[in-house]
N, C-alpha and C positions, 0 to 999 in steps of 0.2 A: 813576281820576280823572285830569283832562287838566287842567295845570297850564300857566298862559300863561307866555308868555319874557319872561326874565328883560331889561327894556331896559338896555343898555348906551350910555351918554353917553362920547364920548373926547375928550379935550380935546391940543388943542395938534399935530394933525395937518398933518403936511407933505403936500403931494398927492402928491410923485414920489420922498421917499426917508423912510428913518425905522424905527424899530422899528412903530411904527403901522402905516404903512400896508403894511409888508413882512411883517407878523410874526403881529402881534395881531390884525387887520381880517379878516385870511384866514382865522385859526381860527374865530376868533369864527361868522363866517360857515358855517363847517362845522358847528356843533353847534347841533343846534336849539333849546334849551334857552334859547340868547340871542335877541334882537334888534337890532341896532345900531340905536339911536333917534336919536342926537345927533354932529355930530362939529361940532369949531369950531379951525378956523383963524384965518383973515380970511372974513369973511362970503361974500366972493364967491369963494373957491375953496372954502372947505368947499360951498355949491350945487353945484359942479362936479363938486367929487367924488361926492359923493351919486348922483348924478344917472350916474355913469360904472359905479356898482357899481351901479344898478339901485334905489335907493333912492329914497323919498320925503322931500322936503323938504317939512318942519311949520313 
């Protein structure tokens, strides 16, 4: 049985330094089990970053 990923919301990401975006973002990324769904900064860099790691903005 194929069980969907698990989405993950992160709140309060800096775009260019941070336990976030250096740490957590990359793991997360490596295990398939997740999704990154959500991340929120300021509205218009969270787009940005999204948008740099290959994601979809909803």
């Amino acid at each position: 049985m194929t069980l969907d990923p698990i989405r993950v919301g992160i709140i309060a990401v800096h775009p260019e330094k941070g336990w976030a975006i250096t740490a957590h973002i990359p793991a997360l990324r490596q295990l398939a089990q997740f999704r990154i769904s959500a991340i929120r900064y300021r509205y218009e860099i969270a787009k940005v970053r999204l948008r740099s790691m290959g994601e979809a903005h909803r």
